[in-house]
Backbone as CSV, one residue per row, in Angstrom:
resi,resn,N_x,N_y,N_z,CA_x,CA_y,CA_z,C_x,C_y,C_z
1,UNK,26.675,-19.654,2.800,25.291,-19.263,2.581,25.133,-18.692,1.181
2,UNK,24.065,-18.920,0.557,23.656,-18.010,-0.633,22.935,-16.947,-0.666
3,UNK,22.863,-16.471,-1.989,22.185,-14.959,-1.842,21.318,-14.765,-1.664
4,UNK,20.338,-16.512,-1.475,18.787,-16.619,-1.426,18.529,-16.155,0.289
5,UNK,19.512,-16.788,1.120,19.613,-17.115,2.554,19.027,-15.354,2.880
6,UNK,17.792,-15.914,4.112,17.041,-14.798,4.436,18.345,-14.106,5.307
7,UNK,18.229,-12.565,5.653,18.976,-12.598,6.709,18.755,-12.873,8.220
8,UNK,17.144,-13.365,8.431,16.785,-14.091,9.941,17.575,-15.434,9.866
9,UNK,17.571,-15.816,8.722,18.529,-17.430,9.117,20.205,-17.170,9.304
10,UNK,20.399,-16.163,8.644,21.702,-15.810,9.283,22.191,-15.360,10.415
11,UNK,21.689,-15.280,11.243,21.695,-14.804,13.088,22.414,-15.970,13.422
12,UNK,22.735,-15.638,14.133,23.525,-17.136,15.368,22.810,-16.504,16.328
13,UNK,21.850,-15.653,17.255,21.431,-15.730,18.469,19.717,-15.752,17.972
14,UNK,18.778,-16.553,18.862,17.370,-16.219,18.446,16.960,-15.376,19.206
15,UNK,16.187,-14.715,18.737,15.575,-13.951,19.338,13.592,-13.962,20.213
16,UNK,13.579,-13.335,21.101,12.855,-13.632,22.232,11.175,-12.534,21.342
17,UNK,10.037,-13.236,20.928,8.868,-12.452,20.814,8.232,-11.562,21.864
18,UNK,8.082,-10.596,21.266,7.885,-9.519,22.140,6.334,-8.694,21.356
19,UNK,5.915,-7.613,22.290,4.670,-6.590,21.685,4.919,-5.735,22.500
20,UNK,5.631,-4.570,22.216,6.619,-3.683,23.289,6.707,-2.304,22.707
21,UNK,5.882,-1.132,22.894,6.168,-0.018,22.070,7.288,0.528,23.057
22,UNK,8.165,1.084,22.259,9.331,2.102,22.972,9.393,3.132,22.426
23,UNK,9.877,4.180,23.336,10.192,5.263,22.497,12.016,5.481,21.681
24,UNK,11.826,6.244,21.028,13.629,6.182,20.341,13.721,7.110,19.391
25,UNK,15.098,7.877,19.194,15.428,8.899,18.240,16.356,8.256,17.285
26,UNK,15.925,9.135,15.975,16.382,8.824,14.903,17.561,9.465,14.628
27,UNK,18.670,9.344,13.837,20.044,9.933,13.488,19.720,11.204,13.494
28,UNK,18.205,11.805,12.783,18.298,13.075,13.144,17.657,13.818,13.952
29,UNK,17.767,12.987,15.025,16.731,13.261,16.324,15.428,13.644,16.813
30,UNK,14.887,13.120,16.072,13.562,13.018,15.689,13.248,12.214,16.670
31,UNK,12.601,12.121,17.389,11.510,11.745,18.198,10.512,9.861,17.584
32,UNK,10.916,9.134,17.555,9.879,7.818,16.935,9.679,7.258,18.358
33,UNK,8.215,6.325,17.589,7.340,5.230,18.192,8.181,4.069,17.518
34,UNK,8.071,3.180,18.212,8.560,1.842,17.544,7.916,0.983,18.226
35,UNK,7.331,-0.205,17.840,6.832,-1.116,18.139,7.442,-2.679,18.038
36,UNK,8.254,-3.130,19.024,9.123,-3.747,18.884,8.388,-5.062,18.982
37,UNK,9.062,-6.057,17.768,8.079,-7.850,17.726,9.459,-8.408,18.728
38,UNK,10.188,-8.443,18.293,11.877,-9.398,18.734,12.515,-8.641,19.378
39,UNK,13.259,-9.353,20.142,14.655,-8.966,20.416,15.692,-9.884,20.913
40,UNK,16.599,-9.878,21.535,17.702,-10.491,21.745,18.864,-9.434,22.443
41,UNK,19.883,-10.185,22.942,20.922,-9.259,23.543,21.735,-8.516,22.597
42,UNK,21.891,-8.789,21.497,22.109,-8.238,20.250,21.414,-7.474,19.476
43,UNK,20.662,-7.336,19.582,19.531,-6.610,18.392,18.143,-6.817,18.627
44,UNK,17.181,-6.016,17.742,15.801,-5.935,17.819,15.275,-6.127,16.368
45,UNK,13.837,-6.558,15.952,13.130,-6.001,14.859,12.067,-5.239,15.690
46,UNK,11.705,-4.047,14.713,10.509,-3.355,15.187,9.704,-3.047,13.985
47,UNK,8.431,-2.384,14.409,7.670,-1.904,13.214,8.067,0.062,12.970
48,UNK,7.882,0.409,12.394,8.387,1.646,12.666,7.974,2.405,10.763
49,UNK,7.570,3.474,10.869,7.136,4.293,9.755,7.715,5.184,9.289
50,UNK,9.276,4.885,9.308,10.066,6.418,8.809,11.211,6.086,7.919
51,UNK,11.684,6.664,7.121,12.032,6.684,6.096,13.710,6.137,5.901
52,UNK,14.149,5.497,7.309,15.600,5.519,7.683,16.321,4.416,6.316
53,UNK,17.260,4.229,6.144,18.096,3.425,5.659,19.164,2.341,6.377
54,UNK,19.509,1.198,5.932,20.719,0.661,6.832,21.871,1.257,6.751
55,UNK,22.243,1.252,7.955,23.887,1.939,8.296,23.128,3.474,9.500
56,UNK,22.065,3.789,9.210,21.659,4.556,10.139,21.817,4.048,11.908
57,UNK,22.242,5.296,12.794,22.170,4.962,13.992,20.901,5.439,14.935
58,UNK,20.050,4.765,15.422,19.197,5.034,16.118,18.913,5.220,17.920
59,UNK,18.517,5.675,18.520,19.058,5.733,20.356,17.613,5.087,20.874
60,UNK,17.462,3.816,21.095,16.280,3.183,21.852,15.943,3.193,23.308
61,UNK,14.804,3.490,24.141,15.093,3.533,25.658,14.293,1.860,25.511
62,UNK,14.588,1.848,26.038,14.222,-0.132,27.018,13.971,-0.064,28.237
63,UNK,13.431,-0.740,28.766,13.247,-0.850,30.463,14.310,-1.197,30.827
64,UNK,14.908,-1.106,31.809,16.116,-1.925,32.575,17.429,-1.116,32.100
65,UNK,17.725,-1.509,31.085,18.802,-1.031,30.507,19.193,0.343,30.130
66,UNK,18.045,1.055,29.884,18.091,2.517,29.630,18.038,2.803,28.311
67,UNK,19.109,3.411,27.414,19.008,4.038,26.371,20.054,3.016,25.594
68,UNK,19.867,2.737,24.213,21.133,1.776,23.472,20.887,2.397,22.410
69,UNK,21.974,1.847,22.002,22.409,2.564,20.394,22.669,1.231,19.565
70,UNK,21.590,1.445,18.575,21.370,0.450,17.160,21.873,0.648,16.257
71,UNK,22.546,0.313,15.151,22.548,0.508,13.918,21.456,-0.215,12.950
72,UNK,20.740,0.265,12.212,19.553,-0.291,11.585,20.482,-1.113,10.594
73,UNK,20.343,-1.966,10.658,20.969,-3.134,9.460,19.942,-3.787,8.361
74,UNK,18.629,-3.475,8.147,18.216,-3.718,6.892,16.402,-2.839,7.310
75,UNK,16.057,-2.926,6.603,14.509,-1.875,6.120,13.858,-2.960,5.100
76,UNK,12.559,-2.966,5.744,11.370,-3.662,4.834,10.151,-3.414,5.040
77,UNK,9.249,-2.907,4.353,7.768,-3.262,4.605,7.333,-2.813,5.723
78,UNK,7.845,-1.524,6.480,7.723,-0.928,7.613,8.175,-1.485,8.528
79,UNK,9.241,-2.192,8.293,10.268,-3.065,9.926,11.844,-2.702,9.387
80,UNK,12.102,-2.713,10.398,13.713,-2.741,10.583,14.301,-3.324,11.456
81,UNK,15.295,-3.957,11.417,16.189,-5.015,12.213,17.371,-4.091,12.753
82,UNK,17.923,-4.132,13.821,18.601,-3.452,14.283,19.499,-4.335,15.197
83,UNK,21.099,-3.727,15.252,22.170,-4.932,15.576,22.319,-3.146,16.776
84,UNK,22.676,-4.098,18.141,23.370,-2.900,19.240,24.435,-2.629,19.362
85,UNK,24.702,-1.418,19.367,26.487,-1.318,19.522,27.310,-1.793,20.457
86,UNK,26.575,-2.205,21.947,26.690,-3.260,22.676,26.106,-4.042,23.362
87,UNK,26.479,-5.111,23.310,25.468,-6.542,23.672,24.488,-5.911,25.500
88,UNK,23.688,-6.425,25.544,23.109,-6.416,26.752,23.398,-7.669,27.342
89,UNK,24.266,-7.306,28.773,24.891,-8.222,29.423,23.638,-9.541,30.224
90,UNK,23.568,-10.653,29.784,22.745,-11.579,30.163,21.408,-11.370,31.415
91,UNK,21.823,-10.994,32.705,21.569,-10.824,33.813,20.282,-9.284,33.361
92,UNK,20.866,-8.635,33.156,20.115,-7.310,32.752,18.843,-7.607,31.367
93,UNK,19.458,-8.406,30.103,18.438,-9.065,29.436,17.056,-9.263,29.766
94,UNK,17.483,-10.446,30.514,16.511,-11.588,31.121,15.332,-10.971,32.151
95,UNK,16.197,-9.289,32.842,15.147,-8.426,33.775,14.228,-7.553,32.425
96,UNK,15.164,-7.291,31.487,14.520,-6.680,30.707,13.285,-7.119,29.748
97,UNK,13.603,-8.360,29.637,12.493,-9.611,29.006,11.159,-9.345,29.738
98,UNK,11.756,-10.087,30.959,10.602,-9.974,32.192,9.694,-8.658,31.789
99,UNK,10.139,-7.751,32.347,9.213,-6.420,31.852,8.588,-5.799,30.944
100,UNK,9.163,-6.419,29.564,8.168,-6.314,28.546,7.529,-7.152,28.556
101,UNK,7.529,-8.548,28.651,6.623,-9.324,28.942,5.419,-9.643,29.443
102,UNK,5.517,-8.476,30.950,4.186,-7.863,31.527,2.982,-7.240,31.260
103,UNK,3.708,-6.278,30.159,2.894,-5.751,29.690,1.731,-6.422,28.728
């Protein structure tokens, strides 16, 4: 890949569109809104208004799954992409899809 290559084309998993506010704390436990577009069993993008950097760890609640732990892997334009410290096992996903979906 080159240095042009976005990092959405660099994913190997796609990710599922979503309109999903969650709640979640920041490394310094701060309290955020996030408004999540994507996700995947791997990671999320959200919209989010705070000042974090990549390499930061963030604690997200989700339906189904409960609470996960992100590392923010890049910042733009009020979004951040976020990789999980562990995958969400398929079965649990797919309930978790479902339920944001409802909304």
């Amino acid at each position: 890949m080159t240095g042009t290559d976005s990092f959405a084309s660099q994913r190997e998993v796609e990710r599922d569109l979503v309109d999903y506010r969650a709640r979640a704390f920041g490394p310094d436990a701060r309290q955020l809104s996030l408004q999540i577009v994507n996700i995947s069993p791997h990671g999320l993008m959200a919209r989010l208004e705070a000042g974090y950097v990549p390499g930061e760890r963030i604690r997200v609640t989700l339906p189904v799954t409960g609470v996960v732990v992100a590392e923010i892997r890049w910042v733009l334009g009020g979004r951040i992409g976020c990789s999980f410290d562990a995958a969400i096992d398929r079965a649990s996903y797919y309930e978790l899809l479902a339920t944001m979906l409802k909304r």
